[in-house]
ZAMIKOL-118098 format. One record per atom (N, C-alpha, C): x, y, z. Coordinates in steps of 0.02 Angstrom, whole numbers, padded with zeros to 5 digits, always signed. Each point is the difference from the previous one (the first is absolute). Layout:
N
XYZ/...
***
This chain:
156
-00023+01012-01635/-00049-00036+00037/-00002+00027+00072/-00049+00025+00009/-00012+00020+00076/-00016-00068+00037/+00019+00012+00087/-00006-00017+00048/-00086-00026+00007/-00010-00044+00062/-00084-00001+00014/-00006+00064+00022/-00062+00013+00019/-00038+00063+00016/-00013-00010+00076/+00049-00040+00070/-00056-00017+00025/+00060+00024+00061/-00010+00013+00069/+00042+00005+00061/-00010-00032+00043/+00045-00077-00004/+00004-00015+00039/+00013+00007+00083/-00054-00010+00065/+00019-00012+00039/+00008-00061+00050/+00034+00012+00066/+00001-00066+00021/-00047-00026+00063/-00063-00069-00009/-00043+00024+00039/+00011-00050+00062/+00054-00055-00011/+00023-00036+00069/+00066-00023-00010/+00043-00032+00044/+00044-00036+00007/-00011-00059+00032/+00009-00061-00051/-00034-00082+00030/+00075-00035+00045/-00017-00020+00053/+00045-00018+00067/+00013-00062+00024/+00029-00069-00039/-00016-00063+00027/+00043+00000+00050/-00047-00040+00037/+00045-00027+00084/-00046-00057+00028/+00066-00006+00029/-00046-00084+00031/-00005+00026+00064/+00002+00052+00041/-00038+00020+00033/-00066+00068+00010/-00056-00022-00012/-00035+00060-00014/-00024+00027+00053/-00010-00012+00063/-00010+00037+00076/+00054+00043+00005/+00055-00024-00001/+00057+00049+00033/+00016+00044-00077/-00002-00019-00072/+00006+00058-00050/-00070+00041+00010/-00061-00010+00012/-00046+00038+00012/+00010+00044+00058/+00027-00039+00046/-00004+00057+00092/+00057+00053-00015/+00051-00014-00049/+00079+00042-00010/-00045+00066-00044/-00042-00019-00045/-00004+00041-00071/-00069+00059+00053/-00044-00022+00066/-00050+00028+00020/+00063+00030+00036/+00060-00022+00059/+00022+00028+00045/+00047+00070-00017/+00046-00005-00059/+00049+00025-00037/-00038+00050-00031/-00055-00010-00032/-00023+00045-00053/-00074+00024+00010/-00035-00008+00056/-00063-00001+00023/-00046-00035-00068/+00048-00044-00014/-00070-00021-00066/-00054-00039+00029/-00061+00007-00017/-00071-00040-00007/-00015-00040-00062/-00027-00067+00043/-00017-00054-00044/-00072+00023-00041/+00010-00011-00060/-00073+00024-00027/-00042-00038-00013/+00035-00082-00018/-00033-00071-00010/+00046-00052-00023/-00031-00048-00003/+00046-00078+00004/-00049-00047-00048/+00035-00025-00029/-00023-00050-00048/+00040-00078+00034/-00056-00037-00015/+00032-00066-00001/-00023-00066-00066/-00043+00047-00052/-00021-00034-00041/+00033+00024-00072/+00045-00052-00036/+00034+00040-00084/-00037-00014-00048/+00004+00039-00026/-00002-00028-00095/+00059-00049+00009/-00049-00038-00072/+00062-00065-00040/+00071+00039-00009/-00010+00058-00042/+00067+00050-00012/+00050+00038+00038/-00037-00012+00083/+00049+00010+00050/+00031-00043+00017/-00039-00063+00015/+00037-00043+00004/+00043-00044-00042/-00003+00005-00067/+00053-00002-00037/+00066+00026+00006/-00019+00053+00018/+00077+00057+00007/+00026-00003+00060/-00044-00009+00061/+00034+00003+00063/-00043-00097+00047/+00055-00031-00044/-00048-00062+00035/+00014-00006+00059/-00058-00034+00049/+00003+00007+00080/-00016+00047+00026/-00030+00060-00033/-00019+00077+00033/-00048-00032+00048/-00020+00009+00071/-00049-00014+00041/-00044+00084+00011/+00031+00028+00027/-00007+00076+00007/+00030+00059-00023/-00055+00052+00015/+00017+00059-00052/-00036+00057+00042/+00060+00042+00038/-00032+00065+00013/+00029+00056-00022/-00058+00057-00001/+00027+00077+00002/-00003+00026+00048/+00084+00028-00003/+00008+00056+00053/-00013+00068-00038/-00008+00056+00039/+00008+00063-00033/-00002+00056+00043/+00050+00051-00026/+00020+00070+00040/+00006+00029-00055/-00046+00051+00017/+00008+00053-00065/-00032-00014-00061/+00033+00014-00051/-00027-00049-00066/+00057-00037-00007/+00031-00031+00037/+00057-00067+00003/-00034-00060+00022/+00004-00056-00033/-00040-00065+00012/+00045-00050-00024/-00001-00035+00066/+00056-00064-00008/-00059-00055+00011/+00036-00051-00061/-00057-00062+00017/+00060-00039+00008/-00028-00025+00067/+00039-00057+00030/-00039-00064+00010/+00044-00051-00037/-00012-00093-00024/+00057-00028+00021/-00042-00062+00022/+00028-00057+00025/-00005-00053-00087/+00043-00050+00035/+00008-00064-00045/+00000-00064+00043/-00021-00070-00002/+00027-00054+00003/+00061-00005-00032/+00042-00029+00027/+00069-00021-00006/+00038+00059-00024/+00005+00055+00028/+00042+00062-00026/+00072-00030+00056/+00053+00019-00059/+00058-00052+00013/+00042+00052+00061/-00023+00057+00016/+00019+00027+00042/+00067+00042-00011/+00022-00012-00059/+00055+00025-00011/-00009+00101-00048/+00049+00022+00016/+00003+00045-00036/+00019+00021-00066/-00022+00075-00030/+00014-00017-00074/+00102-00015-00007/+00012-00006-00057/+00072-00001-00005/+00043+00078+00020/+00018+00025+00023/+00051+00053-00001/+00020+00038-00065/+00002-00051-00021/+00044+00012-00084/-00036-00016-00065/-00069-00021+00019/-00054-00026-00059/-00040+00078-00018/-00022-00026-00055/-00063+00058-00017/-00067+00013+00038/+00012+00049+00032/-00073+00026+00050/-00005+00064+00009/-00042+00011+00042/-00012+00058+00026/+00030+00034+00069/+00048+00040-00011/+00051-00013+00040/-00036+00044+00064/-00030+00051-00010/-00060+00024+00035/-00032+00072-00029/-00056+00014+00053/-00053+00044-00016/+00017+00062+00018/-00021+00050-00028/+00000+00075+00024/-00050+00017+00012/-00016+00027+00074/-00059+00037+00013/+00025+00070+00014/-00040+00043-00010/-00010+00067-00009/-00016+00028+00070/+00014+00053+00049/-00034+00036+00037/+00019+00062+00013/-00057+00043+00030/+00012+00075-00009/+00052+00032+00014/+00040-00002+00080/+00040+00042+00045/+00038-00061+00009/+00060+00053+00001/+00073-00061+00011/-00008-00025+00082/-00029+00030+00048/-00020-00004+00066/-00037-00074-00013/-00052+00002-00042/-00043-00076+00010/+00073-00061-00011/+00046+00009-00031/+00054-00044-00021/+00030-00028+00083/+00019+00031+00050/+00005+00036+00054/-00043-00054+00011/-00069+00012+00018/-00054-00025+00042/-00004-00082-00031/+00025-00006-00045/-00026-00076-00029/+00055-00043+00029/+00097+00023-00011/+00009-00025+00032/+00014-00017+00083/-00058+00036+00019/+00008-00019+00069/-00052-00015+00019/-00048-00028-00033/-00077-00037-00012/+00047-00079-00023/+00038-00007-00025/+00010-00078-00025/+00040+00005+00052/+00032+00020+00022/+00054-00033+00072/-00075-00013+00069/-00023+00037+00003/-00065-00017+00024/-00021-00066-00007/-00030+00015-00053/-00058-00068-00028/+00039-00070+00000/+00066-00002-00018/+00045-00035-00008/+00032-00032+00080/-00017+00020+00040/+00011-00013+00083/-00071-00011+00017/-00043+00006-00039/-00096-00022+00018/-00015-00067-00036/+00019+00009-00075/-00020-00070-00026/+00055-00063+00015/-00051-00072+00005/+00052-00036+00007/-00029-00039-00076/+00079+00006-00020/-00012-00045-00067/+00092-00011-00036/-00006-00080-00023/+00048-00011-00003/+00036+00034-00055/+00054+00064+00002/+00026+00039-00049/+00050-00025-00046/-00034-00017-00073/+00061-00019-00048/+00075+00042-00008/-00004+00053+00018/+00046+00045+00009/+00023+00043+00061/+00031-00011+00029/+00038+00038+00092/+00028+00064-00050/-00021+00046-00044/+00026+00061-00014/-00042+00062+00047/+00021+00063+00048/-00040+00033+00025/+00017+00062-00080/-00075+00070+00008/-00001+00009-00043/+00053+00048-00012/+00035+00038-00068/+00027+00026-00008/-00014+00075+00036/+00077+00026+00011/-00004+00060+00013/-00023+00055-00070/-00043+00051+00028/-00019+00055-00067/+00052+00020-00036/+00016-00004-00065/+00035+00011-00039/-00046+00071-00048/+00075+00023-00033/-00034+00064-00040/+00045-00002-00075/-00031-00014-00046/+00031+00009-00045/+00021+00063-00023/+00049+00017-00058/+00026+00061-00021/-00057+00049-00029/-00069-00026-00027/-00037+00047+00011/-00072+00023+00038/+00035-00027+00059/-00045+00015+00075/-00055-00065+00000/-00015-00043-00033/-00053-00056+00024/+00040-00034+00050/-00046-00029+00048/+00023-00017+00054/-00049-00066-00020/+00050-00049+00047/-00023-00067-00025/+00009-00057+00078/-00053-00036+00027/-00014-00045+00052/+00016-00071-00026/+00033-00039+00009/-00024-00080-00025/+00003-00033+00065/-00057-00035+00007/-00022-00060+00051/-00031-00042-00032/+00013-00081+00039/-00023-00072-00031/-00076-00001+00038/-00021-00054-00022/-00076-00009+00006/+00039-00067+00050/-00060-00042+00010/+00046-00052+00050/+00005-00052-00037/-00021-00020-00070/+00018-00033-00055/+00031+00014-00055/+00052+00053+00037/+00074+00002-00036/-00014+00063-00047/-00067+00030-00016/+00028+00041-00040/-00004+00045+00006/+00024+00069-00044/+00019+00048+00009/-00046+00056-00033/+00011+00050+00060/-00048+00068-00014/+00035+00054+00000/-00015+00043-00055/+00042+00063+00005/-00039+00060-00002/+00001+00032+00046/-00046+00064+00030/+00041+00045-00034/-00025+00060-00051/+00038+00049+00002/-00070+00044-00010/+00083+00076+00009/-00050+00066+00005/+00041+00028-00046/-00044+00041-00055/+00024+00045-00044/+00032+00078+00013/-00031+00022+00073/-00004+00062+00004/+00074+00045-00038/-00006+00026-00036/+00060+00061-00040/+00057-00046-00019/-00045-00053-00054/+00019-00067-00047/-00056-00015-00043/+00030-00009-00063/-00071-00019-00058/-00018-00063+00015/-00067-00015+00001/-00017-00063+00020/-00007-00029-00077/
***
């Protein structure tokens, strides 16, 4: 039995926070992303799944698009440590130099935005694995985590 026929890719990463000014000003300041649009009206089937959604925007840099939502009564807490999630994302970029430039764009942006940070982690120093990918991780200001790497003379 063969596989589907089909290649998956990935066309956003969805961002709840109960603050959406300061996750929107971090995701434009950090990453030069632009808002593309905002919803404030669901389907029955959104709001089933995410009850209390009020708002819904896209950010986007590149072909990277984060939609960032709010909730009524989001309990403010974080996921478990030790539960089943997504422990975080890998983004891709060209030159180990942009790795370089990003983190010193979030120590930036991160002394520009004011927003209350679920996490006091600053970002990791560049690491290189044993076959040359080089790898960034920095938090968003609702705790979660981003991992910048560069493939250069490493199989991606």
């Amino acid at each position: 039995m063969n596989g589907l026929e089909i290649a998956p890719r990935v066309h956003h990463l969805a961002i709840q926070t109960d603050d959406m000014d300061a996750t929107i000003t971090w995701y434009r300041e950090f990453l030069g992303a632009t808002v593309e649009w905002s919803l404030d009206s669901f389907s029955p089937l959104t709001h089933e799944r995410l009850p209390g959604i009020r708002k819904l925007v896209e950010l986007k840099k590149g072909d990277l698009r984060f939609h960032v939502f709010d909730r009524a009564g989001h309990s403010q807490a974080g996921p478990d440590p030790l539960g089943y999630q997504y422990q975080h994302v890998g983004i891709t970029v060209d030159e180990p130099e942009q790795l370089v430039e990003l983190r010193e764009q979030w120590l930036r942006a991160r002394e520009r935005v004011d927003a209350g940070w679920a996490r006091e982690e600053p970002p990791t120093d560049i690491v290189v694995d044993d076959d040359g990918m080089q790898s960034l991780y920095v938090l968003d200001p609702n705790g979660l985590e981003l991992e910048f790497v560069c493939f250069t003379g490493a199989d991606s």
